[in-house]
KEFIFI-277061 format. One record per residue (C-alpha): x, y, z; residue in one letter; residue number from 1. Coordinates in Angstrom, 2 decimals. Each point is the difference from the previous one (the first is absolute). Layout:
<atoms>
ATOM       c1       c2       c3  aa    i
ATOM        X        Y        Z   a  NUM
...
</atoms>
This chain:
<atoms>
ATOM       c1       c2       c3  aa    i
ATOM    94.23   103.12   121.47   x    1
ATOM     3.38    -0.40    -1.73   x    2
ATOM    -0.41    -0.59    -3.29   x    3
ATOM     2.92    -0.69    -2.80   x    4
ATOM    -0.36     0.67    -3.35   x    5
ATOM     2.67    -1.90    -2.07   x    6
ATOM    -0.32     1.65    -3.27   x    7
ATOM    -1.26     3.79    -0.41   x    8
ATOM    -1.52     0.02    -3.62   x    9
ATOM    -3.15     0.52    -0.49   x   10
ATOM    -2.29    -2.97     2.31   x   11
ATOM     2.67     0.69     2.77   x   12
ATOM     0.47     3.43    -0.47   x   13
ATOM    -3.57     1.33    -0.08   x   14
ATOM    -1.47    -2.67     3.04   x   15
ATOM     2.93     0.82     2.19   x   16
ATOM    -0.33     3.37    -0.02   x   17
ATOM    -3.40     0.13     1.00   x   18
ATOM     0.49    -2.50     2.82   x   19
ATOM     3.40     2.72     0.84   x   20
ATOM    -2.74     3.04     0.28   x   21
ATOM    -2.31    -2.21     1.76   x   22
ATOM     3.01    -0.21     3.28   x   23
ATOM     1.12    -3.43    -0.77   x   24
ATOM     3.75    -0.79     0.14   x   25
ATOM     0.81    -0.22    -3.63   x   26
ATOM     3.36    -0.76    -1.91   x   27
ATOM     0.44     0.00    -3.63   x   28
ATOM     3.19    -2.50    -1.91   x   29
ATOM     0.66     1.79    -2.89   x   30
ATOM     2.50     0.44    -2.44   x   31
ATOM     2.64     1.61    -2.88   x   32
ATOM    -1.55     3.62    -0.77   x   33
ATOM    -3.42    -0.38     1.84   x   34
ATOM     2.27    -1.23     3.47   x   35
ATOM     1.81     3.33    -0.51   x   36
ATOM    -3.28     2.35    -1.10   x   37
ATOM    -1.79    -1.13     3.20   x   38
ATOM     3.16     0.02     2.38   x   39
ATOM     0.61     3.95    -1.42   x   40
ATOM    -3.87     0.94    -0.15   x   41
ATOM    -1.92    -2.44     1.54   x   42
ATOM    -2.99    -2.12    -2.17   x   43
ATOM    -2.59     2.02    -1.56   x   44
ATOM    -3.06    -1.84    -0.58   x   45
ATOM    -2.14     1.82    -3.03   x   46
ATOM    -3.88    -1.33     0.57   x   47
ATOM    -3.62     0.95    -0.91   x   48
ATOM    -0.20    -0.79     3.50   x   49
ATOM     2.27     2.69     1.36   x   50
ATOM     3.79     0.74    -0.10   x   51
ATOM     2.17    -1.63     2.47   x   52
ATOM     3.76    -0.12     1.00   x   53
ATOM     1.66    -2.03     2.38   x   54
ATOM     3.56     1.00     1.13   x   55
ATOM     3.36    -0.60    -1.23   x   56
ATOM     1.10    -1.72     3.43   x   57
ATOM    -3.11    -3.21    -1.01   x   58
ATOM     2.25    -1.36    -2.74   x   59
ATOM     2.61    -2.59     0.20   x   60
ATOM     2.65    -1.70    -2.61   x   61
ATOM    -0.41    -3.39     1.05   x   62
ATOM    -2.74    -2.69     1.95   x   63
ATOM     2.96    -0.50     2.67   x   64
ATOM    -0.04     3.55     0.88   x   65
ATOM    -3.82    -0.85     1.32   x   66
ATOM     0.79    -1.52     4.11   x   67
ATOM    -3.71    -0.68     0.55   x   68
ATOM    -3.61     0.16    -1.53   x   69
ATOM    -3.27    -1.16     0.31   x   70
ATOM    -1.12     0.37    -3.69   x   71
ATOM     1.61    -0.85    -2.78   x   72
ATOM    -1.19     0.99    -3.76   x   73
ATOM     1.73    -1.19    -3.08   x   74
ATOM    -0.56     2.34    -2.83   x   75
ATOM     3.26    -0.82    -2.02   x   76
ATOM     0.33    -1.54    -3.35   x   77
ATOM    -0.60    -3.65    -0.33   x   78
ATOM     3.65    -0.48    -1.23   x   79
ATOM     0.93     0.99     3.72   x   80
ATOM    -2.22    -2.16     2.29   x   81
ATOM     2.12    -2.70     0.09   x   82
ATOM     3.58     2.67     1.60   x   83
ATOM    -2.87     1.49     2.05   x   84
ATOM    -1.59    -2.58     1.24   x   85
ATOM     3.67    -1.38     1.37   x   86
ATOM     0.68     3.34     1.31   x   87
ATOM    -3.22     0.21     2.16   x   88
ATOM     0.01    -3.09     1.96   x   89
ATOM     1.90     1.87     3.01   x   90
ATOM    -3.33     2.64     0.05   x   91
ATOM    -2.39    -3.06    -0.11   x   92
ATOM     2.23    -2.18     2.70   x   93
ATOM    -0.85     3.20     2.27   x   94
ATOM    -3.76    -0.28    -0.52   x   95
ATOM    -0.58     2.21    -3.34   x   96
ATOM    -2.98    -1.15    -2.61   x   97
ATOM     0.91     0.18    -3.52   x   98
ATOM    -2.61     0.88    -2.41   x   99
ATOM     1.04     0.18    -3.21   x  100
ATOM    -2.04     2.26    -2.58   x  101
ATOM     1.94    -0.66    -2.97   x  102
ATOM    -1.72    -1.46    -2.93   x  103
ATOM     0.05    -4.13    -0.84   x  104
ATOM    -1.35    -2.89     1.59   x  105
ATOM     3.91    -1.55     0.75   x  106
ATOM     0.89     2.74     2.24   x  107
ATOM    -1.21    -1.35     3.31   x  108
ATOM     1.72    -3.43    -0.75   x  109
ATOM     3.58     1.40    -0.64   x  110
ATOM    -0.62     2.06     3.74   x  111
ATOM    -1.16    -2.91     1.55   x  112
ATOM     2.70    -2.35    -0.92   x  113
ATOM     2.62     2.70     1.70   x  114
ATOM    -1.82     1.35     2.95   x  115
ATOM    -1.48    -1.80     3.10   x  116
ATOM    -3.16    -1.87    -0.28   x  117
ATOM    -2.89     2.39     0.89   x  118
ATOM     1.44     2.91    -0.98   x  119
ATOM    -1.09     0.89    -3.56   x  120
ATOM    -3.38     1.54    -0.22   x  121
ATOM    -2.13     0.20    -3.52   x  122
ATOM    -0.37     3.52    -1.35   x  123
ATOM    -0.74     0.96    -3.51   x  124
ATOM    -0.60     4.40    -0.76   x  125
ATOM    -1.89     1.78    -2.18   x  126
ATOM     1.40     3.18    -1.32   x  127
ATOM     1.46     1.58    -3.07   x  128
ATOM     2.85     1.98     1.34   x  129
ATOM     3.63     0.71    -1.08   x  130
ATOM     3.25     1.92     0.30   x  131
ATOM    -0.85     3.36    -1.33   x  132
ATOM     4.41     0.98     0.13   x  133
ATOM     2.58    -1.18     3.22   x  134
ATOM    -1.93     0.67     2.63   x  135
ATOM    -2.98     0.70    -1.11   x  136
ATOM    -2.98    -2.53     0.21   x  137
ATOM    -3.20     1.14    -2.28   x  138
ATOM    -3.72    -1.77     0.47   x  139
ATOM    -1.88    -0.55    -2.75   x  140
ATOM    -3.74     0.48     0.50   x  141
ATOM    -1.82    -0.26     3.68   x  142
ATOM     0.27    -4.15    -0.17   x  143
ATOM     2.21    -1.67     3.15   x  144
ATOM    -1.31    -3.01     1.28   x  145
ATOM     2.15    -2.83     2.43   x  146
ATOM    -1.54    -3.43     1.10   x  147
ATOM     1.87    -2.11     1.56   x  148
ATOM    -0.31    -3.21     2.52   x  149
ATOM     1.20    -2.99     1.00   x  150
ATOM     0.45    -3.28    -1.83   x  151
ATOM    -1.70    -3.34     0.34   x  152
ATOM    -3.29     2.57     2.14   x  153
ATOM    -2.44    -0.89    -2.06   x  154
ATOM    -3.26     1.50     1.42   x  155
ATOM     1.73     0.53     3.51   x  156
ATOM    -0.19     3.92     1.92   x  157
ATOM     3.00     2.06    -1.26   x  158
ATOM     3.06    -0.76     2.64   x  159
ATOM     1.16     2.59     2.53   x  160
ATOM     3.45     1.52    -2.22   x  161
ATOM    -2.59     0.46    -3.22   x  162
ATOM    -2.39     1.52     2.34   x  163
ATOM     2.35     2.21     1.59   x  164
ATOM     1.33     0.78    -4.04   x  165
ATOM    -3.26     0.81    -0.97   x  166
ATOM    -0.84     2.63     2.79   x  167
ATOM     3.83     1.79    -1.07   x  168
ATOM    -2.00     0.00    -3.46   x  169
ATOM    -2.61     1.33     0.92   x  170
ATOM     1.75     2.81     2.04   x  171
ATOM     1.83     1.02    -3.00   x  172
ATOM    -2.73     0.13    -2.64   x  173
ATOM     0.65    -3.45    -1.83   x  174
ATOM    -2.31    -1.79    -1.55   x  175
ATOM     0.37    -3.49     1.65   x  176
ATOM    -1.35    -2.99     1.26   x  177
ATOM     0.95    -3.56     1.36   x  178
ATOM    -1.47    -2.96    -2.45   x  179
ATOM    -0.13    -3.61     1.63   x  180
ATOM     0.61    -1.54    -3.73   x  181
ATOM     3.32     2.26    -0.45   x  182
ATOM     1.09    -2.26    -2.68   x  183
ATOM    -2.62    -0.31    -2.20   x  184
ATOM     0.00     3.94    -0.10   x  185
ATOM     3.66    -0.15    -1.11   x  186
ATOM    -1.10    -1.76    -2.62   x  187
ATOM    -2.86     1.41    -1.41   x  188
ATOM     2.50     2.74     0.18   x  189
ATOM     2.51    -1.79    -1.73   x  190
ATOM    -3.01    -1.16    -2.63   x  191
ATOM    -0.32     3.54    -1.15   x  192
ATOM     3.51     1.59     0.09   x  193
ATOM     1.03    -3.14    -2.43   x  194
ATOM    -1.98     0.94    -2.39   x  195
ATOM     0.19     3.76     0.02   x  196
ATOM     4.02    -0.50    -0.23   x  197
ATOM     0.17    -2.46    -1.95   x  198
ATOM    -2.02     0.87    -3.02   x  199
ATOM     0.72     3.95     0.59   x  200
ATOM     3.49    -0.99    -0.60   x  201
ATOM    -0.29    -2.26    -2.40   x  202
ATOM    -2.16     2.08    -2.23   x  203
ATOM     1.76     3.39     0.96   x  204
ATOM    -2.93     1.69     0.28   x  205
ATOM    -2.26     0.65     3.26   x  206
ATOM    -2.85    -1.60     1.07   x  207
ATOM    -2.73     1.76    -2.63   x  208
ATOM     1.66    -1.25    -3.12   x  209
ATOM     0.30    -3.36     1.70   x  210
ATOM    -3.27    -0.11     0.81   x  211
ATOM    -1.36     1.46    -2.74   x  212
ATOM     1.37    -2.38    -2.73   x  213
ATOM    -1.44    -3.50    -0.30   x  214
ATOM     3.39    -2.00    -0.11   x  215
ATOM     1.52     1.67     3.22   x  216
ATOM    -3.41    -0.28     2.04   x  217
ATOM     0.03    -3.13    -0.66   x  218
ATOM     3.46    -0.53     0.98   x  219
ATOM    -0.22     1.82     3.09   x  220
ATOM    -3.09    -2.23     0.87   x  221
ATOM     1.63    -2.83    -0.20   x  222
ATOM     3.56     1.12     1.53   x  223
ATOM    -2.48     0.94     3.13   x  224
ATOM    -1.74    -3.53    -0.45   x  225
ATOM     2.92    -1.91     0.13   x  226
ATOM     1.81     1.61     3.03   x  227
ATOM    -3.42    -0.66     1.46   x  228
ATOM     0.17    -3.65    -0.43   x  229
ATOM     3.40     0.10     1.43   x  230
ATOM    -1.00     1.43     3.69   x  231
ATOM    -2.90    -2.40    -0.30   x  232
ATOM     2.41    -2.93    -0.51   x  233
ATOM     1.96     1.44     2.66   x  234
ATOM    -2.97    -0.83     2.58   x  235
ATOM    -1.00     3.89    -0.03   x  236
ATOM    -4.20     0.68    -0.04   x  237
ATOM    -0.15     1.90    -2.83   x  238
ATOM    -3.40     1.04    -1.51   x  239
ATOM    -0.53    -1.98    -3.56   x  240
ATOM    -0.63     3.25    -1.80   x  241
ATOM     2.65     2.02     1.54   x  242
ATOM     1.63     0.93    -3.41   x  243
ATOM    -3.17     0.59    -2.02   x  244
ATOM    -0.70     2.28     3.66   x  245
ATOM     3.46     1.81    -0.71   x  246
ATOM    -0.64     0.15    -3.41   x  247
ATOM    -3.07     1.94     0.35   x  248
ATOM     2.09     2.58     2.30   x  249
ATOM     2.12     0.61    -2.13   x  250
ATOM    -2.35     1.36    -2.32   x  251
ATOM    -0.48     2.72     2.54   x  252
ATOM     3.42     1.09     0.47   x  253
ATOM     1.08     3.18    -2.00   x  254
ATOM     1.04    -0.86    -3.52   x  255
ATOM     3.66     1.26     0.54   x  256
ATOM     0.98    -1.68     3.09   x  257
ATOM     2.30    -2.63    -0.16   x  258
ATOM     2.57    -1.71     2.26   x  259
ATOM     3.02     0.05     2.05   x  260
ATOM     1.13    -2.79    -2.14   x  261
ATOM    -0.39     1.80    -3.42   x  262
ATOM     1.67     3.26     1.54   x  263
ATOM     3.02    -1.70     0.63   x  264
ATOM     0.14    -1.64    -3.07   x  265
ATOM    -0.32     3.57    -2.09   x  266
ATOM     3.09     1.52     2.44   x  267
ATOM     1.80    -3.25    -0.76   x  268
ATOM     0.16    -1.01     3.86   x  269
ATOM     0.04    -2.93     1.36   x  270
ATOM    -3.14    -2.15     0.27   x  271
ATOM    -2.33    -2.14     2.65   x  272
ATOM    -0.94    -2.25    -3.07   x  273
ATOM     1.55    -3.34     1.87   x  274
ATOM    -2.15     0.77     2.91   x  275
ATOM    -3.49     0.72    -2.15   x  276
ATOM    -0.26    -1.68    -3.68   x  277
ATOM     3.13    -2.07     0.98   x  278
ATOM    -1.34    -1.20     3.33   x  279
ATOM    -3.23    -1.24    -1.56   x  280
ATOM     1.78    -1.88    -2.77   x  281
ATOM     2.18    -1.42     2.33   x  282
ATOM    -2.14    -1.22     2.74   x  283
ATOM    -2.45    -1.06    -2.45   x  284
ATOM     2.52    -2.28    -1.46   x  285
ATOM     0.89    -1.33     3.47   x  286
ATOM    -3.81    -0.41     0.73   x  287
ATOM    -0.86    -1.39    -3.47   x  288
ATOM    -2.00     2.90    -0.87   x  289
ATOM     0.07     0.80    -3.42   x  290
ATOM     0.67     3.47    -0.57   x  291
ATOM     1.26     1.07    -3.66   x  292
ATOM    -0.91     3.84     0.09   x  293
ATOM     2.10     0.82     2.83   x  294
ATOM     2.67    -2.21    -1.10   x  295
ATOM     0.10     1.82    -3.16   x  296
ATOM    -0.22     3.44     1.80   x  297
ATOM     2.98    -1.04     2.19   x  298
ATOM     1.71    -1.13    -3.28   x  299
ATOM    -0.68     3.25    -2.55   x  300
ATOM     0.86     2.53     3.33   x  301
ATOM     3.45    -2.31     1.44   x  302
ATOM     2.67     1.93    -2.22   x  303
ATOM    -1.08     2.94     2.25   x  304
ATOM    -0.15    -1.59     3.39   x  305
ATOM     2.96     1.60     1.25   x  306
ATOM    -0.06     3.43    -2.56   x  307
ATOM     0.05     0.95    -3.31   x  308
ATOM     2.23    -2.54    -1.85   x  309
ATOM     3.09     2.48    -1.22   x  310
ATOM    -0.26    -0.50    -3.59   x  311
ATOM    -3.90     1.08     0.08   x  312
ATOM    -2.70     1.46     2.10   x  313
ATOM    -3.19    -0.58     1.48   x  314
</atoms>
């Protein structure tokens, strides 16, 4: 299969790879230092699962430099999807599938307003997994999970192109499988990853001391509540107790973990905050959901959205 990987952090680095050892066709867009690391050394892939390294010929500077694919995963930041999503409807005019496996629940919109009708495929990834130095992708722990499918197949048998993805899977070792409710899983997703960012950030602390103090569990209850009612007044069949579910998980994650989100913040980079906190308070107001904690998180975190503000820092 050829497979294109537009963006070769973490999510992009770590599942192409393995699809690259497993004989498929695979070519990495990268970038800046990490472009140059992999075109000089190739990627090295640091796992629990086993070391891998694809070669310096898989990498290219640019979507255009891509003629043809079958597969398409976006694994960029969510700042990007709307310059990638331009750049790949040439790829998807020739037949390619684009999955995105970035986080957010808007992703899949801004990709199907740019690329022909049929072409986007759901996908949401589970995996904790990040550039270790240019070049150099390092998994954290032995979880990587894809599901992906089509939208609007309810209940229906997975279609030909995600069964054909899934077997490629398979082959190289991935944890995957095709749901028939594909967006319902990006939210419940989407349920959890709002509040872990959110109130990780907003507190500045990880996910024990959030937890483990009455005034942040309850805000990261209800932070998780409210982007629940959201996908529900969206049309999406979300279970009633889905946050108090998440909740409950959360208790069993370690104490110190924490999120993407909350990283960024403490290196002053850039954040996804319009696409998590933000996009809740935002569609909620457009759905007349009321939804005060995540407007507030979206509020306290916006004089970081796009770095440390220069007179201070995170």
């Amino acid at each position: 299969m050829r497979i294109a990987v537009v963006g070769a952090g973490g999510v992009g680095g770590f599942f192409g790879a393995r699809l690259a050892a497993a004989g498929d066709e695979v070519t990495f867009v990268a970038r800046g230092r990490h472009l140059e690391a992999i075109r000089e050394h190739g990627l090295a892939v640091r796992s629990p699962l086993g070391d891998l390294r694809v070669a310096p010929e898989s990498v290219v500077p640019s979507i255009a430099a891509i003629p043809a694919a079958d597969v398409v995963l976006v694994a960029v930041k969510l700042w990007d999807t709307e310059d990638v999503a331009a750049q790949l409807r040439p790829l998807a005019e020739g037949g390619a599938v684009v999955i995105s496996l970035q986080n957010g629940v808007q992703k899949d919109d801004v990709l199907r307003a740019h690329l022909p009708e049929g072409s986007v495929m759901g996908g949401v990834c589970y995996i904790s997994a990040s550039i270790e130095e240019p070049g150099v992708v390092r998994h954290h722990g032995d979880l990587q999970k894809l599901v992906f499918g089509e939208f609007g197949a309810r209940g229906a048998e997975p279609s030909l192109r995600a069964g054909a993805l899934l077997d490629r899977c398979a082959a190289a070792g991935i944890t995957a499988e095709v749901s028939a409710d594909i967006e319902r899983v990006i939210w419940e997703k989407f349920v959890f990853l709002v509040g872990l960012s959110g109130t990780t950030s907003a507190v500045r602390q990880p996910i024990g001391v959030v937890r483990g103090t009455a005034g942040s569990r309850t805000l990261l209850r209800d932070v998780m509540r409210e982007a629940a009612a959201v996908g529900r007044a969206r049309g999406v069949d979300l279970d009633a107790g889905l946050a108090d579910e998440r909740l409950t998980f959360c208790d069993t994650l370690p104490a110190g973990m924490t999120s993407s989100m909350h990283n960024d913040l403490k290196r002053g980079n850039r954040l996804e905050l319009p696409w998590l906190s933000g996009a809740v308070a935002d569609l909620g107001a457009e759905l007349g959901v009321p939804v005060p904690r995540n407007r507030a998180v979206a509020d306290v975190l916006s004089p970081y959205v796009l770095g440390a503000p220069e007179d201070g820092a995170a």
